[in-house]
N, C-alpha and C positions, 0 to 999 in steps of 0.2 A: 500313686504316681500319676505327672499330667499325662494327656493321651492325644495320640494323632487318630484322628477318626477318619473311616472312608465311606462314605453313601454310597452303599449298594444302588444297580440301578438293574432294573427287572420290566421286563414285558409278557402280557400271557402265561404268568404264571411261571416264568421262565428270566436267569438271569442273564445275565449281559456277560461276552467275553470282558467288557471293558472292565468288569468289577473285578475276577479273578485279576485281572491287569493289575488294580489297584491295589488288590489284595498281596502281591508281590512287594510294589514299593514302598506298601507301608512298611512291612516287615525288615523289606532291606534298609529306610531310611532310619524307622522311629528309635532304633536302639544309638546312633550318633548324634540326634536331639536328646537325649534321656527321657523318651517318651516311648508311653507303653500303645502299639498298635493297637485300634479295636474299630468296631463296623456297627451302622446303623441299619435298619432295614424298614422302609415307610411301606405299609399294608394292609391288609384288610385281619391278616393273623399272624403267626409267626411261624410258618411254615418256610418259607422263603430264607428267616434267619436260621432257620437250624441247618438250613445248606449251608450257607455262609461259613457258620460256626466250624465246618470242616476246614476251611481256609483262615481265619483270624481265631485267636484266641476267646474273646468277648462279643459280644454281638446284643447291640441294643434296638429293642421291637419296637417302633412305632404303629398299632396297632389300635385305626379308627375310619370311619368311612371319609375321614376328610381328606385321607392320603390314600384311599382305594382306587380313588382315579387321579391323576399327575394333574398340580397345577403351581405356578411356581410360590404363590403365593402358601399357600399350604404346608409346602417342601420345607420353604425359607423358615417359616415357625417352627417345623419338625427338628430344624437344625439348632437354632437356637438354642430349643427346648436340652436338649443332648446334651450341647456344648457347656450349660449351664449346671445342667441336673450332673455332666460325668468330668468335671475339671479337662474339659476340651486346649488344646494350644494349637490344634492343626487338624485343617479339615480337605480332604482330597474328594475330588471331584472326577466324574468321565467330561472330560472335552464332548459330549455329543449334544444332539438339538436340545433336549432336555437338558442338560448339564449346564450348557451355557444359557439356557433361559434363569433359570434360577440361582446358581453362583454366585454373579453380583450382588444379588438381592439378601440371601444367605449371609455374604459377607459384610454388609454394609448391617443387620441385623445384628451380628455380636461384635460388631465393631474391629474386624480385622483388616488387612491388607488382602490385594488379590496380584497373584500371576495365573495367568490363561496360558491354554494350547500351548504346556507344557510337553517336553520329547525325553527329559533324563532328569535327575538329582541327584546330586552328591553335596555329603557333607565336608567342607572345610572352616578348620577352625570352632567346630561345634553348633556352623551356622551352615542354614539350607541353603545351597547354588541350584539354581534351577535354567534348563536352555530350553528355549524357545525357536522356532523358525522366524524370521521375518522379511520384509519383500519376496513374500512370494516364494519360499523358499530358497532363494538367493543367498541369505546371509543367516548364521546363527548371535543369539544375545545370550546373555547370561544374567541372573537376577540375581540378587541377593534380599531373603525376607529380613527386614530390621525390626518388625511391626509386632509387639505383644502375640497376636492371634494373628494368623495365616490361612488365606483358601487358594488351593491351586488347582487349577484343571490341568489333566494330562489328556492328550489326545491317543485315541484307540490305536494299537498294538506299537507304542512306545517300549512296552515291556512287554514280555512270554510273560501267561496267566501263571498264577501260584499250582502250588498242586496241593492235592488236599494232603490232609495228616487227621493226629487225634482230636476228636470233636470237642470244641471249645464252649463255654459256657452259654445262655440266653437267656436275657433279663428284659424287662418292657417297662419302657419309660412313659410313662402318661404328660398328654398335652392338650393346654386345653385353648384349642382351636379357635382363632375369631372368624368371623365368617370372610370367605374369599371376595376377594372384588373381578374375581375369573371364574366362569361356569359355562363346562364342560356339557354344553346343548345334545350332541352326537357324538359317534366315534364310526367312523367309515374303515371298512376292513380295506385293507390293500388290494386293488383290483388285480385278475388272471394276469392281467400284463407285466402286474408291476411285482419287484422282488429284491428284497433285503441283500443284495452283492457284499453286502460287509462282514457276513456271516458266513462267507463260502471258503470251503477248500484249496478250492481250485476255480483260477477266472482264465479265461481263454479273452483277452481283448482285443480289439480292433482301431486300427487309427486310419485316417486320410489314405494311406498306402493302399488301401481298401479299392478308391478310386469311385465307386457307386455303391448303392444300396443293396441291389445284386449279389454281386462280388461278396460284401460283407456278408449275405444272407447263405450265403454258398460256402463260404468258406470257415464265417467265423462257429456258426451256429453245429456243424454238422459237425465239426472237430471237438466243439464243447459238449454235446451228445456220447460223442464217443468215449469222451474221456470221463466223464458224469461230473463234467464242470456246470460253475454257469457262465452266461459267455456278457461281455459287457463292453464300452467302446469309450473312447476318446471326446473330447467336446465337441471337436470339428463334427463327429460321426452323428452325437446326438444333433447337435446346432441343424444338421443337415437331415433330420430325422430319418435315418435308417434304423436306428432303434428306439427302444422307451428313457426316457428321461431318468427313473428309475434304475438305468442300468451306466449312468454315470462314474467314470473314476475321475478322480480330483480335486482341486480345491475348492470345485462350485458343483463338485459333484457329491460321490461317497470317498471314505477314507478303507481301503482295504489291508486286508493281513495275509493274504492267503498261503498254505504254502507253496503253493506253484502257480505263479504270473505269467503267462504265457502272453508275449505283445506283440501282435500281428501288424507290422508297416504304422509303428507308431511313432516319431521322431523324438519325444521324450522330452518337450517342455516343462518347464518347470512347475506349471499350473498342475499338467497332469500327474508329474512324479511328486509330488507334496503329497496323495493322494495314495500311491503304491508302493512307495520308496520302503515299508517296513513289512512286504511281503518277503517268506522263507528267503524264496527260490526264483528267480528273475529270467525267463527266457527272451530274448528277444533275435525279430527274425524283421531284419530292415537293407535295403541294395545301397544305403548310404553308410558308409565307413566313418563317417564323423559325426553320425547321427547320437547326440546328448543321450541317447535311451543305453547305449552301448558301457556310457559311465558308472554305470551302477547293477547294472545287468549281472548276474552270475555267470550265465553262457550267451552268447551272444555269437548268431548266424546273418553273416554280409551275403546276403540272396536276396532271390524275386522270391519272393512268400509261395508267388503261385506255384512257385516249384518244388518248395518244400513243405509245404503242407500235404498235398496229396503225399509225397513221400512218408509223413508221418503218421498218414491215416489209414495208407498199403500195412505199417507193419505194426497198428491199434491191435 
């Protein structure tokens, strides 16, 4: 049977919410293409795929030092190689830095079509629909793949991760590598400052409503202490450096899932909610009644922040 494959994607030893993501809509999608799910994993061994294996059925090792460290060049032939050696028709991708580095390239290698910064899919008529955000979160599109082979990026927490089951099979597919025209000089660990927000539980945010650096440092920081969040801010907040860049939500920032968004005097542009819009649990606490943040919010409190925050931190 042909197969819809998902590229695992892994840091540290460690994988990626976005994959258990993937690993969900393959499953949901690949049985109304009549295509059998299955996952790739590029590394140094195949320890990484036997995780996997608890979530996908099959799972194919790419297992050589040319894919021990990420380059897209490298990725792109690992793909190939799959698609080719496993009757590939569909290859899913994470929307992230990495993802969209090598995707195009992936796909222009087995000669497919591509849709990006993918949000849902559903099959009608035996054919993949796929929606997308565009202007800015403003409007949604919808695609339709017509094209023999298919690569689609989905953007992180579009879907709740799979959960695992009985462990699936793992086989290693051999490729044999041309050399990169990308080489990977260093690798700089993420400085004390700065911190994966993507990854978090729980963000405690801050927007303009803040009013100063202060204010923010007072109110958003001690509240996300308490709560054993991590706390993160709005463009305006970073633009105006009250905090690290690093701790960006939005669409020039990070893309978060967490289950509880707590958004401290943040009026809810549409930059910034492209960014948070598929967090659980939505709090938001803004003295404007028509403020856009309020549209999508699960609980939504019209107050001075300064007043309800210490109230919430009384009864922490």
């Amino acid at each position: 049977m042909a197969k819809l494959l998902i590229i695992a994607e892994h840091r540290n030893g460690k994988l990626s919410d976005a994959t258990m993501e993937l690993c969900r809509i393959a499953k949901e999608i690949a049985p109304g293409l009549g295509l059998e799910p299955v996952a790739a994993v590029f590394a140094k061994d195949d320890s990484l795929a036997k995780e996997v294996a608890k979530y996908i059925p099959e799972v194919f090792a790419v297992c050589d030092a040319a894919v021990e460290g990420y380059t897209s060049d490298a990725y792109a032939q690992a793909v190939k190689a799959v698609v080719e050696a496993k009757d590939v028709k569909g290859v899913l991708i994470p929307q992230t830095y990495d993802g969209v580095d090598y995707a195009a390239k992936a796909a222009l290698a087995i000669g497919a079509g591509i849709v990006s910064n993918c949000n849902k899919a559903v099959i009608e008529g035996g054919k993949l629909v796929l929606t997308r955000n565009i202007y800015n979160g403003k409007l949604q599109e919808t695609k339709s793949v017509t094209t023999d082979k298919f690569v689609v990026t989905f953007e992180k927490g579009a879907y709740d991760p799979a959960e695992a089951g009985a462990a699936g099979a793992v086989s290693t597919v051999a490729v044999s590598f041309t050399p990169s025209r990308t080489k990977v000089k260093e690798i700089i660990a993420m400085s004390a400052g700065g911190v994966d927000i993507s990854q978090a539980k729980i963000i405690v945010a801050g927007g303009r409503g803040l009013k100063d650096a202060d204010k923010y440092k007072d109110v958003v920081l001690p509240l996300a202490a308490k709560l054993g969040a991590e706390y993160a801010g709005s463009r305006p907040v970073i633009d105006s450096g009250w905090t690290d860049a690093s701790r960006q939500v939005g669409q020039s920032g990070k893309t978060v899932t967490p289950d509880l968004y707590l958004a401290l005097g943040i009026s809810g542009a549409v930059q910034h909610v492209a960014g948070m819009k598929g967090s659980k649990c939505i709090v938001a606490v803004n003295k404007d009644p028509e403020a856009p943040i309020f549209n999508i919010a699960t609980y939504g409190i019209v107050a001075d922040l300064f007043e309800v925050v210490p109230g919430i931190m009384a009864n922490l």
